[in-house]
PDB file of N, H, CA, C and O in Angstrom:
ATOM      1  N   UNK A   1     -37.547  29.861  10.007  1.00  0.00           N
ATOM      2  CA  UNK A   1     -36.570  30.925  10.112  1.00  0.00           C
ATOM      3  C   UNK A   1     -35.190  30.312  10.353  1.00  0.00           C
ATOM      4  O   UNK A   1     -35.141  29.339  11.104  1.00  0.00           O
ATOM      5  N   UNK A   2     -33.922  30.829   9.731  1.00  0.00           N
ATOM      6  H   UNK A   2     -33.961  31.620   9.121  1.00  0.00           H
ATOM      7  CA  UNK A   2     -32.801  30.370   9.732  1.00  0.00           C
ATOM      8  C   UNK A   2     -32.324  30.909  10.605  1.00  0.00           C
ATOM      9  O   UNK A   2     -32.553  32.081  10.902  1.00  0.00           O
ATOM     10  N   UNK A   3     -31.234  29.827  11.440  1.00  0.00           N
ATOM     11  H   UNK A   3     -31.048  28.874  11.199  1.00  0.00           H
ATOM     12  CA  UNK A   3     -30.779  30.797  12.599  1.00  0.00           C
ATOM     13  C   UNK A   3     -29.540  31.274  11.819  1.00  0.00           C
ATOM     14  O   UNK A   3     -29.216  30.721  10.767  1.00  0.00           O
ATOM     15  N   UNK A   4     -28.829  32.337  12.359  1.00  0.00           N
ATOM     16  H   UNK A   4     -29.093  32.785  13.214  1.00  0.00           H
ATOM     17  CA  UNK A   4     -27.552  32.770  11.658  1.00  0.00           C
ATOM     18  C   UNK A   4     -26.045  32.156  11.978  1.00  0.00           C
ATOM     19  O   UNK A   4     -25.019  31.925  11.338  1.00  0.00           O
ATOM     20  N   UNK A   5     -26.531  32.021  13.393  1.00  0.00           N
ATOM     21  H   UNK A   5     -27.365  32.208  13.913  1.00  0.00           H
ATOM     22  CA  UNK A   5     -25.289  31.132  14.185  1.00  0.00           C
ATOM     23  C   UNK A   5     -24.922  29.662  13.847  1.00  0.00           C
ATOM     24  O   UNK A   5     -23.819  29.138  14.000  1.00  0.00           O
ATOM     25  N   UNK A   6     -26.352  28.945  13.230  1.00  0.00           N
ATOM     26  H   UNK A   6     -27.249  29.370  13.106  1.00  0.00           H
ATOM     27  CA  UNK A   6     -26.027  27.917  12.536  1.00  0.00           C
ATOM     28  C   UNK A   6     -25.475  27.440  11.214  1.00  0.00           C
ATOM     29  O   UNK A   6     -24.729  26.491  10.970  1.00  0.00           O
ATOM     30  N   UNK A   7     -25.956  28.216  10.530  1.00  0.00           N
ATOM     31  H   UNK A   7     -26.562  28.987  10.728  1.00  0.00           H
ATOM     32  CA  UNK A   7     -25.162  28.845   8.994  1.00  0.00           C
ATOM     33  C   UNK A   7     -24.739  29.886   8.649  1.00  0.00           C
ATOM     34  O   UNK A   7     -25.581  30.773   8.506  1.00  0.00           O
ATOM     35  N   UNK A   8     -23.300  30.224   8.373  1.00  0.00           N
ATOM     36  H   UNK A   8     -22.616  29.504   8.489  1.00  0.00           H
ATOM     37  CA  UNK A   8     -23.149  31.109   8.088  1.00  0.00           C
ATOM     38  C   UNK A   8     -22.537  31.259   6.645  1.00  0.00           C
ATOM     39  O   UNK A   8     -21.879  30.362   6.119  1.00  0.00           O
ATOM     40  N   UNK A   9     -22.957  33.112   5.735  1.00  0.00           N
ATOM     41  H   UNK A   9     -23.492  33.841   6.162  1.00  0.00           H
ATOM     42  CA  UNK A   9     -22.268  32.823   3.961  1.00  0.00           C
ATOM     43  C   UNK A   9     -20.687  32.528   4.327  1.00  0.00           C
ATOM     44  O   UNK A   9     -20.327  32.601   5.502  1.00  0.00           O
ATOM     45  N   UNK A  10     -19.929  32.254   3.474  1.00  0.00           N
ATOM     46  H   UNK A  10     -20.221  32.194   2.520  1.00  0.00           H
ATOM     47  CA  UNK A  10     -18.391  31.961   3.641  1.00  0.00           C
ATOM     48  C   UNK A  10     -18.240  32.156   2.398  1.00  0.00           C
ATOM     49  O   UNK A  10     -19.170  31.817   1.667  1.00  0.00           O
ATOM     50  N   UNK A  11     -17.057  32.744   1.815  1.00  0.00           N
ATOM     51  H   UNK A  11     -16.301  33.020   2.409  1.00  0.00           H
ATOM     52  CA  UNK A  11     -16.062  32.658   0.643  1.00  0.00           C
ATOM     53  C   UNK A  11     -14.927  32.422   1.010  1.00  0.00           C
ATOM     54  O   UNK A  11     -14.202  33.069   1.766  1.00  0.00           O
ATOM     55  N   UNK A  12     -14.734  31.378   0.418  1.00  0.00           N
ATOM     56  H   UNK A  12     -15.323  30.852  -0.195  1.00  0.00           H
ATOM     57  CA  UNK A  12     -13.609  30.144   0.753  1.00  0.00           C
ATOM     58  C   UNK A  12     -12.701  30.138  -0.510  1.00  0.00           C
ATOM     59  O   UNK A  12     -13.274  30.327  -1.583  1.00  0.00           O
ATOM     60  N   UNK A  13     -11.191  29.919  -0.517  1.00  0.00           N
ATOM     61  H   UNK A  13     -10.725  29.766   0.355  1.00  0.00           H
ATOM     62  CA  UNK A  13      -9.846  30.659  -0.859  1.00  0.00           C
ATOM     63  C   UNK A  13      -9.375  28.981  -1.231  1.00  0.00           C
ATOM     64  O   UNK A  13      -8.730  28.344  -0.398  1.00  0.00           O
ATOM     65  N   UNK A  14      -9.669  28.528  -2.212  1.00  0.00           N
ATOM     66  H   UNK A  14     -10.193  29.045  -2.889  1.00  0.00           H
ATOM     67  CA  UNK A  14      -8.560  26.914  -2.423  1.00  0.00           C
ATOM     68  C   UNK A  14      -7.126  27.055  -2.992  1.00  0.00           C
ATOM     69  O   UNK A  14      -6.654  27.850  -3.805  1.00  0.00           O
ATOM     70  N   UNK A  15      -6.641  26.122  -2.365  1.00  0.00           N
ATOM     71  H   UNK A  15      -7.025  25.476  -1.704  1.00  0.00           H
ATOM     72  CA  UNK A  15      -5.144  26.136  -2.399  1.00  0.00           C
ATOM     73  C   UNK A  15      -4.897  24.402  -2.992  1.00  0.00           C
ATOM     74  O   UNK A  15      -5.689  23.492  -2.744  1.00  0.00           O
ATOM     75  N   UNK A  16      -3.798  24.272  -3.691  1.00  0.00           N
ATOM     76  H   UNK A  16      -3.155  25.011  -3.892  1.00  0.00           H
ATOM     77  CA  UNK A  16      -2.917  23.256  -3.765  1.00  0.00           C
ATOM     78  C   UNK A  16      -2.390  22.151  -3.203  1.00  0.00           C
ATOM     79  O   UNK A  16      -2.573  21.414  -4.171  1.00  0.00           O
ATOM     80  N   UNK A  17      -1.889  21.464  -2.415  1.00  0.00           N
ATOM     81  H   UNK A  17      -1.740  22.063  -1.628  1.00  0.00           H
ATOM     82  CA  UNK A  17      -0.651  21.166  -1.519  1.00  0.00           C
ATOM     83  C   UNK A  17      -0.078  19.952  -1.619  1.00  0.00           C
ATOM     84  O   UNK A  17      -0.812  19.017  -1.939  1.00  0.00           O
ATOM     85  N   UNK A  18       1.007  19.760  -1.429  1.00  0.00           N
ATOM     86  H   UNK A  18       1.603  20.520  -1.169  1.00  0.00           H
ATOM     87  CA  UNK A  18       1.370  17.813  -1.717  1.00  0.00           C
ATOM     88  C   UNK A  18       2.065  18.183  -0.271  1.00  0.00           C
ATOM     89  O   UNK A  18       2.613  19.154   0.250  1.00  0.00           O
ATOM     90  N   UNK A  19       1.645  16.559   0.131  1.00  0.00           N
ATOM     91  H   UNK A  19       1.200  15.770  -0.293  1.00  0.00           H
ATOM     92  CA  UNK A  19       2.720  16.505   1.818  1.00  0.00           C
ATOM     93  C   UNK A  19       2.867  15.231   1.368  1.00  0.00           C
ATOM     94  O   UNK A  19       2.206  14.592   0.550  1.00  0.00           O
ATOM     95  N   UNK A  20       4.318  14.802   2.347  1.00  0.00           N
ATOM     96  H   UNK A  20       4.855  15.321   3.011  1.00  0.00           H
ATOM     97  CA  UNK A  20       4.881  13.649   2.168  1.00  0.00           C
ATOM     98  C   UNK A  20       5.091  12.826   3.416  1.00  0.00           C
ATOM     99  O   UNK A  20       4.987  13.454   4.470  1.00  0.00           O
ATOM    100  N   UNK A  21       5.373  11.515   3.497  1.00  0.00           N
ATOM    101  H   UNK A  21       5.457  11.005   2.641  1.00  0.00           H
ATOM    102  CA  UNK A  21       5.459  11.073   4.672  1.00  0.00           C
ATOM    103  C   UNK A  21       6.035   9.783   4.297  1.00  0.00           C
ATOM    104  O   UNK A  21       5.642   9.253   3.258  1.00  0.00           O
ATOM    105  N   UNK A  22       7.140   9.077   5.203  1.00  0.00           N
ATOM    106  H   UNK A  22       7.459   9.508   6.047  1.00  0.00           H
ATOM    107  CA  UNK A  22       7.081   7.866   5.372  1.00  0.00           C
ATOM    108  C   UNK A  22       6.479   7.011   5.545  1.00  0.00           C
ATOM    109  O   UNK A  22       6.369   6.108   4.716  1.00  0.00           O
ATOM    110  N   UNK A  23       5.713   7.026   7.032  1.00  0.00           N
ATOM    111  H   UNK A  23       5.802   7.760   7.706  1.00  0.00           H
ATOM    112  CA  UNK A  23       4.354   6.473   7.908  1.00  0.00           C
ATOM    113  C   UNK A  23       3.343   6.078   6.960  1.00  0.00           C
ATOM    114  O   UNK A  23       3.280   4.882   6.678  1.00  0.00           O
ATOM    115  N   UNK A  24       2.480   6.950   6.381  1.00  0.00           N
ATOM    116  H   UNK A  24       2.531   7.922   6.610  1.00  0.00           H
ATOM    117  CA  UNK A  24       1.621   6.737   5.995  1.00  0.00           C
ATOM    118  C   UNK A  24       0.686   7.861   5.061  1.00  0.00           C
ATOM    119  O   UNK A  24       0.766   9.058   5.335  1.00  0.00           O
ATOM    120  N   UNK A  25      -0.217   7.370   3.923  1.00  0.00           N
ATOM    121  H   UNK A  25      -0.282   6.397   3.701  1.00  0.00           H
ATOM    122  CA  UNK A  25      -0.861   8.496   3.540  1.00  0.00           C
ATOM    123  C   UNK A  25      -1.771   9.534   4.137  1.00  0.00           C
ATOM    124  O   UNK A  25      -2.008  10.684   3.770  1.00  0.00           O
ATOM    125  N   UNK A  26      -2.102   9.011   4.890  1.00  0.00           N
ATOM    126  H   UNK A  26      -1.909   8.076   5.188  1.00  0.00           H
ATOM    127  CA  UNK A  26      -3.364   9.573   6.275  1.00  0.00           C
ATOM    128  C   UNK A  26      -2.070  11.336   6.954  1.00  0.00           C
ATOM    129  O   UNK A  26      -2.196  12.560   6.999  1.00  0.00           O
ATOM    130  N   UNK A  27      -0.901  10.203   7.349  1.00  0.00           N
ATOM    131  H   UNK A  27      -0.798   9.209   7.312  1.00  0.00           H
ATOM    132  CA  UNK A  27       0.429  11.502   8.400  1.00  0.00           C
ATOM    133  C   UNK A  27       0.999  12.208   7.146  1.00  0.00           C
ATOM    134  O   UNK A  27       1.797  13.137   7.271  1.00  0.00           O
ATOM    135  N   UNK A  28       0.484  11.653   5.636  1.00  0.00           N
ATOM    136  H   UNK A  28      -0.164  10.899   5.535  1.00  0.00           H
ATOM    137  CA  UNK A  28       1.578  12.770   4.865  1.00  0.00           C
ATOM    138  C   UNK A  28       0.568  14.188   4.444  1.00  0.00           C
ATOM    139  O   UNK A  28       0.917  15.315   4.093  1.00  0.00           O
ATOM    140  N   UNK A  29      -1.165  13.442   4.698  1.00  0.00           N
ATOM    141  H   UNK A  29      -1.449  12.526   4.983  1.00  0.00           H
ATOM    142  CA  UNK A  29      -2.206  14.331   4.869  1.00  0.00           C
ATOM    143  C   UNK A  29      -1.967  15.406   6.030  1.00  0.00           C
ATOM    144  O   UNK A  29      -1.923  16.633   5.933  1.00  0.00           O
ATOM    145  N   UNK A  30      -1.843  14.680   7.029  1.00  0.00           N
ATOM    146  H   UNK A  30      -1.880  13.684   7.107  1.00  0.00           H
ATOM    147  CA  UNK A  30      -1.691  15.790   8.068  1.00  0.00           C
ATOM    148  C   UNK A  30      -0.535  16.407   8.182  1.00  0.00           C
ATOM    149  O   UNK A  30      -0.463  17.349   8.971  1.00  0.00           O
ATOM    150  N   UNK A  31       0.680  15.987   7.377  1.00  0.00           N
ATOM    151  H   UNK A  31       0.622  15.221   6.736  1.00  0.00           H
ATOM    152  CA  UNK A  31       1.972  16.927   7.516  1.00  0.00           C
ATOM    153  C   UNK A  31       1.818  17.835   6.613  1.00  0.00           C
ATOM    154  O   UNK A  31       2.659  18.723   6.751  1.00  0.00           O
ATOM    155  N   UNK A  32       0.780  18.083   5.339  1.00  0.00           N
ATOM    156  H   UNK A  32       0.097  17.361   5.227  1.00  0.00           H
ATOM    157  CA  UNK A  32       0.377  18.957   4.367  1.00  0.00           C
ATOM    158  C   UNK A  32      -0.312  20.483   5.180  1.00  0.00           C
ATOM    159  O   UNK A  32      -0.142  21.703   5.161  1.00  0.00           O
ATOM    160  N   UNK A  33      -1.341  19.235   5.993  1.00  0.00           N
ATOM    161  H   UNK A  33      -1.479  18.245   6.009  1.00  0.00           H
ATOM    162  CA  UNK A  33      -1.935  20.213   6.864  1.00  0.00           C
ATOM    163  C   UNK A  33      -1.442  21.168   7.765  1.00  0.00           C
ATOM    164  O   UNK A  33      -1.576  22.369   7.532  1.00  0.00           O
ATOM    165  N   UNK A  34      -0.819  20.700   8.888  1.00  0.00           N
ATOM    166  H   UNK A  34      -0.710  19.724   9.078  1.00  0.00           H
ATOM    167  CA  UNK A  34      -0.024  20.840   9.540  1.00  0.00           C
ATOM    168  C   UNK A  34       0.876  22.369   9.368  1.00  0.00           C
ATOM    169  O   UNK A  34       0.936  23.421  10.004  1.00  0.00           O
ATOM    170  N   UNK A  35       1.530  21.793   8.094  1.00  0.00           N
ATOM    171  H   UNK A  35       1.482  20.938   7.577  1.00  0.00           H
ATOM    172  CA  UNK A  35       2.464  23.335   7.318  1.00  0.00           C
ATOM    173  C   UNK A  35       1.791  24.077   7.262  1.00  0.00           C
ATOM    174  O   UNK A  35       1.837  25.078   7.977  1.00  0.00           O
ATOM    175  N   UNK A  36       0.680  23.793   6.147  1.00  0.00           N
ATOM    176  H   UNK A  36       0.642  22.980   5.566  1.00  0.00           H
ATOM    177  CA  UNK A  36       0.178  24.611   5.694  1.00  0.00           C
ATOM    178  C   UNK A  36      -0.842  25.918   7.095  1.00  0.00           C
ATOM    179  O   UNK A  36      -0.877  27.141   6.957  1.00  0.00           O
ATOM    180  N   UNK A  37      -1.243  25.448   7.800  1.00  0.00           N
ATOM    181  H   UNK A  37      -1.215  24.455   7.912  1.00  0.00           H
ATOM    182  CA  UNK A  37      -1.447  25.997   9.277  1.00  0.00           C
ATOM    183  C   UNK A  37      -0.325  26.755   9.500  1.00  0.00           C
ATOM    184  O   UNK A  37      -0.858  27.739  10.014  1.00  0.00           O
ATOM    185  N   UNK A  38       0.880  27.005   9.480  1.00  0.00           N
ATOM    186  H   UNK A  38       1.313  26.206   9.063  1.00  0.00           H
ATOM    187  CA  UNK A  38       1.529  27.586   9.935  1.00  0.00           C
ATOM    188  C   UNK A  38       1.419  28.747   9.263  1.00  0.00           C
ATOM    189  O   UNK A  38       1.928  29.673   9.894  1.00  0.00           O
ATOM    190  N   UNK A  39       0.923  29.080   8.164  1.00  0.00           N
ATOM    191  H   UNK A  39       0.509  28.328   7.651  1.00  0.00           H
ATOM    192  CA  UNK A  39       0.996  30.232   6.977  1.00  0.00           C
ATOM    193  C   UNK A  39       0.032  30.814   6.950  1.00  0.00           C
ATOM    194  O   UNK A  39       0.159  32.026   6.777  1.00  0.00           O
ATOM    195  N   UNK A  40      -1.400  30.249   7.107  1.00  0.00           N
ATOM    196  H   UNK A  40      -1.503  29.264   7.248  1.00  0.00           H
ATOM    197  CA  UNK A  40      -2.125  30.097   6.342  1.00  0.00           C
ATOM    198  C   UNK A  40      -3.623  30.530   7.842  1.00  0.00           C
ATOM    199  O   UNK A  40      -3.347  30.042   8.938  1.00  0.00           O
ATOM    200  N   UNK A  41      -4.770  31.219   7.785  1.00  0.00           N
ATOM    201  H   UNK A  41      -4.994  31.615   6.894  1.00  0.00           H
ATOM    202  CA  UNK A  41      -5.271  31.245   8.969  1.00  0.00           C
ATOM    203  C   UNK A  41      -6.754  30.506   8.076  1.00  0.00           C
ATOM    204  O   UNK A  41      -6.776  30.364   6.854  1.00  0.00           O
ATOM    205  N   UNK A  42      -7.875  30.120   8.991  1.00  0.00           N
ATOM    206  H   UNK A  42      -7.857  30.236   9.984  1.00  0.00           H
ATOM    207  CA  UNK A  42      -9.176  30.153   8.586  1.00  0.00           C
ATOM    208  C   UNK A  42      -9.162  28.734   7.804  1.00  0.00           C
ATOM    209  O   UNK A  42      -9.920  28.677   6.836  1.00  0.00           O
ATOM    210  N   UNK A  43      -8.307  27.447   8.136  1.00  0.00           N
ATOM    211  H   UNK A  43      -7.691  27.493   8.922  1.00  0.00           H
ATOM    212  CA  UNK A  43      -8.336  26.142   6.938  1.00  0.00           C
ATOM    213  C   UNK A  43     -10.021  25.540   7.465  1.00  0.00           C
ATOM    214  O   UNK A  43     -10.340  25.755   8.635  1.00  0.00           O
ATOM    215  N   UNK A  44     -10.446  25.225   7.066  1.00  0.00           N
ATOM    216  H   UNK A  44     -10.187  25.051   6.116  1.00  0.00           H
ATOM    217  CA  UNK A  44     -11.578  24.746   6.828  1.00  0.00           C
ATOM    218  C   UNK A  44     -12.203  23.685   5.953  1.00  0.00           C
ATOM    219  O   UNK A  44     -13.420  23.602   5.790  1.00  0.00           O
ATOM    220  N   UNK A  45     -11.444  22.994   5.478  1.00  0.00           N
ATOM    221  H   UNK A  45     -10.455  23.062   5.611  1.00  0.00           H
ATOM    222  CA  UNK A  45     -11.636  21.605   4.518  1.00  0.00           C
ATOM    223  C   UNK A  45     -10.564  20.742   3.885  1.00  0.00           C
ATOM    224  O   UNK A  45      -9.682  21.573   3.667  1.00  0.00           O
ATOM    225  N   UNK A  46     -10.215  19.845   3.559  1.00  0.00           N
ATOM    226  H   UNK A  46     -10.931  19.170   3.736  1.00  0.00           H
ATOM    227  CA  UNK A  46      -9.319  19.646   2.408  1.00  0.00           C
ATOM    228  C   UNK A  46     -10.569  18.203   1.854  1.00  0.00           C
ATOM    229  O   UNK A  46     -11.594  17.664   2.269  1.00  0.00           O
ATOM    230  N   UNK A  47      -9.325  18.098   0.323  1.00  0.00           N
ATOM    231  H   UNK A  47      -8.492  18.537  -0.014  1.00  0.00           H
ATOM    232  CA  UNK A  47      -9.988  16.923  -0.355  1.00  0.00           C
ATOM    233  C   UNK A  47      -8.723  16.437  -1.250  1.00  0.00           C
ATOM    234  O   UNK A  47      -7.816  17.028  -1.838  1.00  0.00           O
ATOM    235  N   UNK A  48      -9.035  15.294  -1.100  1.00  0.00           N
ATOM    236  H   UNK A  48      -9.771  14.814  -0.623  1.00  0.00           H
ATOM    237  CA  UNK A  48      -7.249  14.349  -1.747  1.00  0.00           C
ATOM    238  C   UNK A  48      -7.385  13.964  -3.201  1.00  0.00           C
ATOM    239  O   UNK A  48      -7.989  13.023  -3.716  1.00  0.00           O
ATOM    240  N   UNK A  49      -6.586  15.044  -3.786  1.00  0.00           N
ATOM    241  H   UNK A  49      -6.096  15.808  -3.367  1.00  0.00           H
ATOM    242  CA  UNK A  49      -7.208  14.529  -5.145  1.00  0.00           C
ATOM    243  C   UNK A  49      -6.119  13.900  -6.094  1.00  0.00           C
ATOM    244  O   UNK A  49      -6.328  13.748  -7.298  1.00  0.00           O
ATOM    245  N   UNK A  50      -4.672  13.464  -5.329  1.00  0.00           N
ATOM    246  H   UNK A  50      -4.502  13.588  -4.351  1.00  0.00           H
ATOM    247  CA  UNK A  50      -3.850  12.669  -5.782  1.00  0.00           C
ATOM    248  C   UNK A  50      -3.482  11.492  -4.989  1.00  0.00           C
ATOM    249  O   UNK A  50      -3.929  11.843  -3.897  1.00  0.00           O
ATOM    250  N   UNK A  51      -2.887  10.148  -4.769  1.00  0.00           N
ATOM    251  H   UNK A  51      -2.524   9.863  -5.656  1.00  0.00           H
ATOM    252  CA  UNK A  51      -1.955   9.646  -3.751  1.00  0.00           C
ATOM    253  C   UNK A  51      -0.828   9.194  -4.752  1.00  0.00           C
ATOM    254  O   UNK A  51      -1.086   8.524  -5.752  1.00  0.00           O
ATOM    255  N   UNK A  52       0.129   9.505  -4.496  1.00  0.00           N
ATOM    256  H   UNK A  52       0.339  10.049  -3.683  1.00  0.00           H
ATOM    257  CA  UNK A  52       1.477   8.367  -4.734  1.00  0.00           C
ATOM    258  C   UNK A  52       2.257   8.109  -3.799  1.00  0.00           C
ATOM    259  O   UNK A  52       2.058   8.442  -2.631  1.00  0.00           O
ATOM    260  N   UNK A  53       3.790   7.128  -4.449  1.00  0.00           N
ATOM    261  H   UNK A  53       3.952   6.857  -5.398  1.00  0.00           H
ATOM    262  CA  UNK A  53       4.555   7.056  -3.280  1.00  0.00           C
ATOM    263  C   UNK A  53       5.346   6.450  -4.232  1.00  0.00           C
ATOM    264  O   UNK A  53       5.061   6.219  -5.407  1.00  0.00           O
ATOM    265  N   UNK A  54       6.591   6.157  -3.498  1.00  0.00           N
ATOM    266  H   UNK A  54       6.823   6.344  -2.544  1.00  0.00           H
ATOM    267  CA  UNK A  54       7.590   5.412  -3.788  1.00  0.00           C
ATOM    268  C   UNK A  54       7.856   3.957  -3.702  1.00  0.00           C
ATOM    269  O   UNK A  54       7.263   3.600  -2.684  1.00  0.00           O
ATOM    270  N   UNK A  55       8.374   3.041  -4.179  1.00  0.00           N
ATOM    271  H   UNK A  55       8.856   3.331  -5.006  1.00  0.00           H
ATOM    272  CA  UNK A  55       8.521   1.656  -3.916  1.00  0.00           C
ATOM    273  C   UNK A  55      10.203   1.612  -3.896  1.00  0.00           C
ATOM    274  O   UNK A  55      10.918   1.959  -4.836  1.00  0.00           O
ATOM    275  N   UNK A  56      10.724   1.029  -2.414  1.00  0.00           N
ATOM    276  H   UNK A  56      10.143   0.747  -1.650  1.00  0.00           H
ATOM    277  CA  UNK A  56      12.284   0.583  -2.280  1.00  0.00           C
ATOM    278  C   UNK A  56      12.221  -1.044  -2.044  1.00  0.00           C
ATOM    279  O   UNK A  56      11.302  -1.451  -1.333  1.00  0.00           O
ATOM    280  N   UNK A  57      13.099  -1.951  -2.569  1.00  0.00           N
ATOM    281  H   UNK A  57      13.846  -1.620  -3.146  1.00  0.00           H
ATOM    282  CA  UNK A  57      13.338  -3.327  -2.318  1.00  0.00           C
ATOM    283  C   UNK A  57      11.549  -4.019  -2.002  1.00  0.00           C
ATOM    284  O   UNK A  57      11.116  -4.836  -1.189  1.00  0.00           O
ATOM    285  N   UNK A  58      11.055  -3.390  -2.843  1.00  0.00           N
ATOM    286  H   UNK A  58      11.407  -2.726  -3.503  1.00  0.00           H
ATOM    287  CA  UNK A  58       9.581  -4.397  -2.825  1.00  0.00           C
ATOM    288  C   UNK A  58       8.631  -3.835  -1.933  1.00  0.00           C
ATOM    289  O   UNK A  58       7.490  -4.296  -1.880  1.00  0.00           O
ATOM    290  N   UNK A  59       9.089  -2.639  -1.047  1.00  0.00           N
ATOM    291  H   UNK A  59      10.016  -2.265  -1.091  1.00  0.00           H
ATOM    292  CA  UNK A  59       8.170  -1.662  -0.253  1.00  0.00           C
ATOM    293  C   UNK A  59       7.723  -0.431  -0.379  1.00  0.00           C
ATOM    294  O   UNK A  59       8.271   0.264  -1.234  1.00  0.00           O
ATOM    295  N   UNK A  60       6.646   0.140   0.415  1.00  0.00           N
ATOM    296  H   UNK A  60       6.201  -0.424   1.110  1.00  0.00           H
ATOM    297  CA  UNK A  60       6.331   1.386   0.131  1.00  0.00           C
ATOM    298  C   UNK A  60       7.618   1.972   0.782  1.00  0.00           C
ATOM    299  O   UNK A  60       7.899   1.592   1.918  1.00  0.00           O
ATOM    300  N   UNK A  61       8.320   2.756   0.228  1.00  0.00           N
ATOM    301  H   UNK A  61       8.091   3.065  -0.695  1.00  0.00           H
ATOM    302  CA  UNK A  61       9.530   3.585   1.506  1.00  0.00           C
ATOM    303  C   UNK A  61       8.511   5.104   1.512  1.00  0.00           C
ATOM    304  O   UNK A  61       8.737   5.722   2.552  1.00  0.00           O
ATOM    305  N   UNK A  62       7.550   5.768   0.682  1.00  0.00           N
ATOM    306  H   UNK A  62       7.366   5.266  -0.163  1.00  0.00           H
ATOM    307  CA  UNK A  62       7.326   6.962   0.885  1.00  0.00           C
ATOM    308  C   UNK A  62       6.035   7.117   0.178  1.00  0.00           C
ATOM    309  O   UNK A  62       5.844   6.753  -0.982  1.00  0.00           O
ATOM    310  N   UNK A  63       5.044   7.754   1.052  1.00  0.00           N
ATOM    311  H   UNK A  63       5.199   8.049   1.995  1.00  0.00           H
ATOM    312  CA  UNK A  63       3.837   8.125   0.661  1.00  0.00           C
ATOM    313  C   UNK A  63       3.610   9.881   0.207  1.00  0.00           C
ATOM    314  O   UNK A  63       4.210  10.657   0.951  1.00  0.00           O
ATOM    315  N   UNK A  64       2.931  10.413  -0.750  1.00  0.00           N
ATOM    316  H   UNK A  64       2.444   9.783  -1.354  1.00  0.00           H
ATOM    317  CA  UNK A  64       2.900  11.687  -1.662  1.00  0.00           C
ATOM    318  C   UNK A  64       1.591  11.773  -1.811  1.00  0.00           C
ATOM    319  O   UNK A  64       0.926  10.858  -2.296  1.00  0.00           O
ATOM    320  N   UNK A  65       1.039  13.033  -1.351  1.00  0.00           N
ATOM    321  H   UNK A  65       1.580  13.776  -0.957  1.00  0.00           H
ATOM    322  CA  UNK A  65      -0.593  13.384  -1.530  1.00  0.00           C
ATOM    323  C   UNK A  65      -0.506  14.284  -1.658  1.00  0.00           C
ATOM    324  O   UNK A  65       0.349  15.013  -1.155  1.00  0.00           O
ATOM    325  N   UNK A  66      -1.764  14.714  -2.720  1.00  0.00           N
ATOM    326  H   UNK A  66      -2.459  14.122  -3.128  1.00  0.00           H
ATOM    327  CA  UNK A  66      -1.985  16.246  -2.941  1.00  0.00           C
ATOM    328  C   UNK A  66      -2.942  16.463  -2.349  1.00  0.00           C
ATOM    329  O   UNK A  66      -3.465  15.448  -1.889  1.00  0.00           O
ATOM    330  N   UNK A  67      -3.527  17.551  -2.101  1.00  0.00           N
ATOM    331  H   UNK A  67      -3.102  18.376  -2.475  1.00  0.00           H
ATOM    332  CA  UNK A  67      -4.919  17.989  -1.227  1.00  0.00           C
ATOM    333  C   UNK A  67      -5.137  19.130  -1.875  1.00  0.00           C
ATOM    334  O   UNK A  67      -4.199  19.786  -2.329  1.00  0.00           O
ATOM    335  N   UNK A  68      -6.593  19.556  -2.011  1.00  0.00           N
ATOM    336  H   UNK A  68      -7.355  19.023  -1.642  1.00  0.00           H
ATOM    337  CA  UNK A  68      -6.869  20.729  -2.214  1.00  0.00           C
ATOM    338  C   UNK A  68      -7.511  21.746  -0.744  1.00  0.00           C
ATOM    339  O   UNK A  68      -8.558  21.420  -0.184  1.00  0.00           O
ATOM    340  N   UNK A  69      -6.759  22.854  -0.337  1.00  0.00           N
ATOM    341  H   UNK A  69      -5.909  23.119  -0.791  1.00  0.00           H
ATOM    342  CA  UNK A  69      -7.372  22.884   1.073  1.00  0.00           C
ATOM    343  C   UNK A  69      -8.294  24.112   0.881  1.00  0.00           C
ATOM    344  O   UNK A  69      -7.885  24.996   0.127  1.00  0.00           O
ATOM    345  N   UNK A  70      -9.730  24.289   1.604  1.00  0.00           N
ATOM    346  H   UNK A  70     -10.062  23.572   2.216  1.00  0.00           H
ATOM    347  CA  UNK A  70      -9.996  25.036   1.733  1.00  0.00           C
ATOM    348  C   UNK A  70     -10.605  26.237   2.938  1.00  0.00           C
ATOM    349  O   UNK A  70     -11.429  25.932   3.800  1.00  0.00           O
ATOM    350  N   UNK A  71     -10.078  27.469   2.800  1.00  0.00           N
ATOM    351  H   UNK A  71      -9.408  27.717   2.099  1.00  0.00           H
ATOM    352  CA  UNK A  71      -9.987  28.101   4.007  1.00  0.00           C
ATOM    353  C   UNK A  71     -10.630  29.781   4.063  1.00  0.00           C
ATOM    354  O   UNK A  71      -9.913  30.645   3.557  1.00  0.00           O
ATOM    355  N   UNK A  72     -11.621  30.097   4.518  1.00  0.00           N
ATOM    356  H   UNK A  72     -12.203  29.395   4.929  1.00  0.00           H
ATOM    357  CA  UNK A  72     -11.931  31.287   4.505  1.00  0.00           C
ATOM    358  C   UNK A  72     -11.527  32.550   4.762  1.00  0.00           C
ATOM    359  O   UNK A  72     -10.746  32.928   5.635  1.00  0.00           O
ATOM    360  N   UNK A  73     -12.269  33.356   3.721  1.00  0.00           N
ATOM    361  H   UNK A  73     -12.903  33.049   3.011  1.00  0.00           H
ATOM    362  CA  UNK A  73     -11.303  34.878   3.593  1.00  0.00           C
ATOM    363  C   UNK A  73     -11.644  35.982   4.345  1.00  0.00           C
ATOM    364  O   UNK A  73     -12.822  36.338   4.339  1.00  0.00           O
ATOM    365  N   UNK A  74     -10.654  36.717   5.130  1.00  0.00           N
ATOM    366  H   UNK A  74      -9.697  36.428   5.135  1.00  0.00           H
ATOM    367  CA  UNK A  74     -11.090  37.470   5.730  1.00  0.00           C
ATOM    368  C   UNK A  74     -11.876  38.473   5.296  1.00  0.00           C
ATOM    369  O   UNK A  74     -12.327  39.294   6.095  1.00  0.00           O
TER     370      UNK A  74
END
């Protein structure tokens, strides 16, 4: 017997997002996140399905990720 409290159905709402960051690809993940939290209720997953960035004088100066996030509907 399934308990209910352990699984529950969900229909889940995917979204888009690119965040950016100096620091790193990991903080331009969580500055995607982050925003997107502010708008957005019920996030519940993401998955990175781009990275770029910029190169200045032979360095990374800027990291660019897309994420797909996903978050359930009321």
């Amino acid at each position: 017997m399934l308990n209910n409290n352990i699984m529950e159905d969900h229909v889940y709402k995917i979204i888009e997002i690119t965040g950016t960051s100096n620091k790193s690809s990991d903080h331009a993940v969580e500055n995607a996140i982050a925003r997107a939290s502010d708008s957005i209720s019920n996030l519940r997953w993401f998955t990175v399905t781009e990275t770029r960035g910029s190169i200045d004088s032979g360095k990374v100066d800027r990291w660019q990720v897309t994420i797909k996030v996903g978050f359930t509907m009321n």
